[in-house]
C-alpha positions as CSV (number, residue, x, y, z in Angstrom):
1,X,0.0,0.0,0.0
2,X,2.4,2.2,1.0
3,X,4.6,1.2,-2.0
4,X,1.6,2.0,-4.3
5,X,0.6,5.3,-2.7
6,X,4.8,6.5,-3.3
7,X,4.3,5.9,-6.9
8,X,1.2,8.0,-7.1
9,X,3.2,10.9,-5.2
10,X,6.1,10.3,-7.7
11,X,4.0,10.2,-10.6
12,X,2.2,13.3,-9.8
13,X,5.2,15.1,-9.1
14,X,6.6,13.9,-12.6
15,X,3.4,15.2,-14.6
16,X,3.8,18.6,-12.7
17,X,7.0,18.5,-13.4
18,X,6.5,17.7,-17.6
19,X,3.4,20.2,-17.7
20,X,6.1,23.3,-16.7
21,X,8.6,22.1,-18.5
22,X,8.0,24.0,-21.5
23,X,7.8,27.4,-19.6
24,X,10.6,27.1,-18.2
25,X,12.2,26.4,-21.4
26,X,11.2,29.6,-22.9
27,X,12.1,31.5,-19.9
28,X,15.5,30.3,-20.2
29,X,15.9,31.1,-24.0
30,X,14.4,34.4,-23.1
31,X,17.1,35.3,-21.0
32,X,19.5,36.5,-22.8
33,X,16.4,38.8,-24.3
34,X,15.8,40.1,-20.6
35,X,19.6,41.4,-20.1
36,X,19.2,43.2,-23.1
37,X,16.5,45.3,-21.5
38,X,17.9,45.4,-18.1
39,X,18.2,48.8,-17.4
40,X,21.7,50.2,-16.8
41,X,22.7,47.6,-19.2
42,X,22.4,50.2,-22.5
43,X,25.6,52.0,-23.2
44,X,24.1,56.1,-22.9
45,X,23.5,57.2,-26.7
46,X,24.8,60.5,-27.1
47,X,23.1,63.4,-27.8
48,X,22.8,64.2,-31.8
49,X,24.7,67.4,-32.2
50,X,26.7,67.5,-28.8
51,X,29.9,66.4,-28.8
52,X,30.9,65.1,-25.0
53,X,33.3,67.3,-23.0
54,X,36.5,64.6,-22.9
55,X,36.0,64.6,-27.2
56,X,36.2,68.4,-26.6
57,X,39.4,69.2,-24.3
58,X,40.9,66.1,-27.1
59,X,40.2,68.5,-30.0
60,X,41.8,71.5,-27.9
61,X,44.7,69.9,-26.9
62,X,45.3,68.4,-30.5
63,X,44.5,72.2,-31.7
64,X,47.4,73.6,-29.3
65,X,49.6,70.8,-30.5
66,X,49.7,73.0,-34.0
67,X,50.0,76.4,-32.3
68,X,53.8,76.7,-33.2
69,X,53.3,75.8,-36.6
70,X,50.4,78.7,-37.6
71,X,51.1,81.6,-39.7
72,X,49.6,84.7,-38.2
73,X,46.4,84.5,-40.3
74,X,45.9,81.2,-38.5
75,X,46.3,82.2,-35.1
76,X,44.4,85.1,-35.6
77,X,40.9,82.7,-36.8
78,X,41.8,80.5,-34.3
79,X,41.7,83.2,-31.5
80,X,38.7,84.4,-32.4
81,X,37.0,81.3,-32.5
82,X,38.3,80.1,-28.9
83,X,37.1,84.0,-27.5
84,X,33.8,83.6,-29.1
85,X,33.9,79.6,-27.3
86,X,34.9,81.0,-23.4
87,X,32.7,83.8,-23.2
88,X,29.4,81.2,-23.5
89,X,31.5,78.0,-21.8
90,X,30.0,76.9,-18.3
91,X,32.1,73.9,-17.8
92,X,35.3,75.5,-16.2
93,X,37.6,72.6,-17.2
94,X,36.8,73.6,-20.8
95,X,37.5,76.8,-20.2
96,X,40.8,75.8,-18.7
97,X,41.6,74.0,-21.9
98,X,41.1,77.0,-24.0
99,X,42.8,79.1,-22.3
100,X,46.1,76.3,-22.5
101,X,45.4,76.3,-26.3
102,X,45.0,80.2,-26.8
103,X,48.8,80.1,-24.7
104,X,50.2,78.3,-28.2
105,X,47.8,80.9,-30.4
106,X,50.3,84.6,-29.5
107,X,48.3,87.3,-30.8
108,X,46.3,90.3,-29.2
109,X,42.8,88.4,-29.1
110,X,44.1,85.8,-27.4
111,X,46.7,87.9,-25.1
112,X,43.3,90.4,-24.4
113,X,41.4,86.4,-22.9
114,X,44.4,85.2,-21.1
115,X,44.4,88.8,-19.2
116,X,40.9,88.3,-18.3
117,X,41.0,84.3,-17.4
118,X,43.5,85.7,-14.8
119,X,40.5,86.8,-12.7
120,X,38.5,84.5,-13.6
121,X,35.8,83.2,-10.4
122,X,37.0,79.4,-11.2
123,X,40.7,78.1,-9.5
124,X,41.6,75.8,-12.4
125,X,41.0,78.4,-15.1
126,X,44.0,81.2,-13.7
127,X,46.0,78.3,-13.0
128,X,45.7,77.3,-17.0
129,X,46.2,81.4,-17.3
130,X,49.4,80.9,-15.4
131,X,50.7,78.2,-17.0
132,X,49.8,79.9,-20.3
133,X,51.5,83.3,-19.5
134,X,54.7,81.2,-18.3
135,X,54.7,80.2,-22.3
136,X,55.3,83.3,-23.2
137,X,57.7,84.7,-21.0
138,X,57.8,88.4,-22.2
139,X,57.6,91.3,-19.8
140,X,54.0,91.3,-19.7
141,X,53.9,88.2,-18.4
142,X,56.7,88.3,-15.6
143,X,54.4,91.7,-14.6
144,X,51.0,89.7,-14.7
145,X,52.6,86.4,-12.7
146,X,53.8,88.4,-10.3
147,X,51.0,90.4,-9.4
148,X,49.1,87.5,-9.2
149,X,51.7,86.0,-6.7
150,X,51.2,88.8,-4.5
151,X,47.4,89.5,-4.9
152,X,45.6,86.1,-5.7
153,X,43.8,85.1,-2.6
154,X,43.9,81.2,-3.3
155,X,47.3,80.0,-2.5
156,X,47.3,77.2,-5.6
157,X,46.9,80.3,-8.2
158,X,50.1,82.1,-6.5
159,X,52.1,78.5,-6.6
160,X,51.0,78.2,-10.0
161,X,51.9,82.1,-10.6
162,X,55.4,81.2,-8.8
163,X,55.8,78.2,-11.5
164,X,55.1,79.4,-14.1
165,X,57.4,82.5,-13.4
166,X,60.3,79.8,-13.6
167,X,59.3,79.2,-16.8
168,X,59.8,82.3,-18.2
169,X,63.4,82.2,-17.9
170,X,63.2,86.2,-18.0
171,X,65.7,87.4,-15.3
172,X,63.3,89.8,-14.4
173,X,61.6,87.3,-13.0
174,X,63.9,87.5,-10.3
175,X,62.6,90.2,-8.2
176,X,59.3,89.2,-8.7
177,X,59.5,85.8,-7.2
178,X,61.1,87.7,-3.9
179,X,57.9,88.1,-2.4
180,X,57.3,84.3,-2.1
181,X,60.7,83.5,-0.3
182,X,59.2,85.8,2.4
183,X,55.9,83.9,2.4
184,X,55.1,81.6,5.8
185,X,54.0,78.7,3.9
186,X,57.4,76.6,2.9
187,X,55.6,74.9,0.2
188,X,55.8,78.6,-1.6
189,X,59.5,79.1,-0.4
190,X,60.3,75.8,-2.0
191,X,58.5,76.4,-5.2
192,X,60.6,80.0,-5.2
193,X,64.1,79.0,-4.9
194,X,63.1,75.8,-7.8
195,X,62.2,79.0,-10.0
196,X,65.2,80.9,-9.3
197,X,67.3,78.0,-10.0
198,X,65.5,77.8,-13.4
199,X,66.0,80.6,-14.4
200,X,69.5,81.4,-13.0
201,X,71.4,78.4,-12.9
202,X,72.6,79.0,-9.8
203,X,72.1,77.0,-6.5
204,X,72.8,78.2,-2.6
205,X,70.4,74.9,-1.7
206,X,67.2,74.9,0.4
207,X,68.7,77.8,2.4
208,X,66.3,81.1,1.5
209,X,68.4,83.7,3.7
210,X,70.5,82.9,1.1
211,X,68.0,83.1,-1.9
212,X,67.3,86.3,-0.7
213,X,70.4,87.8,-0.2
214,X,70.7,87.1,-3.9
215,X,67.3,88.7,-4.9
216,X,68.2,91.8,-3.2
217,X,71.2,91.8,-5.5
218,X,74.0,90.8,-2.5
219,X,76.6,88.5,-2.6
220,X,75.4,85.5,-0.5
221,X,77.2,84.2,2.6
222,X,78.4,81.4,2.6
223,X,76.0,78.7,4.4
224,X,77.0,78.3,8.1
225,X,78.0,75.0,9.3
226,X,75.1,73.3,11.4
227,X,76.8,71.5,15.0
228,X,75.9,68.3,15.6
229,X,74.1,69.6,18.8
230,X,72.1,72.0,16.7
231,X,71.2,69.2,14.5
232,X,69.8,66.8,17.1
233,X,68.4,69.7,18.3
234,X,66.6,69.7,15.1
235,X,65.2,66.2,15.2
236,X,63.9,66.0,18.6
């Protein structure tokens, strides 16, 4: 009996089994149907007629790459076309990039926006400015770095101004990167004297007294020996 009752139990179990069968066939064959409408599965279509932001600073950058090899006529159109692009640019790390680009592009248009991306309200805009105006390294830009240096409020623009003032290579840059030996944060002291030895080619260390002496136009003394007493001093 008991025997006979198990087979009934199996038998049903089978038919229930063979009856879903089927369905749970097609599910399975659907499946790889239902990941293609998963959402977050879908690769975002761009928008028709607007070209993403990295496909963007990729253009500029390829544009500044041909900088040095434009005629004036060239730089000229190009200048124009980059002012025309900042003045009605939100993003500021595009703005950034033109700015960069318009540093390869010398020519009034351009020199009239990097003047005016030197105040602009975003950080990593001047800082392009900087690094743009370090290109150059006429006397307008060893005067515009350095007031920056000693007027920016945001201590990354001055570093950047103190940089790119190294860059110039203009020994007038000299007395303008005084100021920032004389500044309490050593981060700016170090970022001076690696200027000064840029555009030198001289080299009295990390010792500033000495930087300075030189900046004021003096003949630097020679560094004092440190006693070993001072220099435990030091460490503990």
């Amino acid at each position: 009996m008991k025997l006979v009752f198990g087979s009934r139990v199996f038998r049903s179990i089978l038919g229930v089994w063979v009856a879903f069968l089927p369905i749970f066939s097609a599910g399975c064959a659907d499946l790889g149907g239902m990941a293609r409408w998963l959402p977050f599965q879908e690769k975002p279509t761009q928008l028709a007629g607007v070209t993403p932001p990295a496909e963007r600073i990729a253009d500029l950058r390829e544009l500044a790459e041909q900088g040095p090899d434009s005629n004036a006529e060239q730089r000229q159109r190009v200048a124009e076309e980059l002012a025309a692009a900042i003045r009605s640019e939100a993003d500021p790390l595009i703005r950034a990039e033109i700015v960069r680009t318009l540093g390869r592009y010398p020519c009034a248009m351009a020199d009239a926006i990097l003047r005016a991306a030197m105040h602009d309200p975003e950080q990593d805009v001047c800082i392009a400015a900087c690094e743009a105006w370090g290109t150059r390294g006429d006397a307008e830009s060893v005067a515009l770095l350095g007031r920056a240096l000693t007027e920016d409020a945001d201590v990354d623009v001055r570093l950047a101004a103190v940089r790119a003032l190294g860059r110039t290579k203009d020994p007038a840059a000299v007395a303008a990167l005084g100021p920032a030996l004389g500044d309490a944060d050593p981060a700016m002291q170090y970022r001076a004297v690696e200027s000064l030895r840029q555009i030198t080619g001289e080299d009295f260390g990390n010792d500033v007294g000495r930087w300075q002496q030189y900046v004021r136009g003096e003949q630097p003394q020679p560094a004092r020996p440190v006693s070993i007493a001072e220099r435990l001093r030091r460490l503990f």
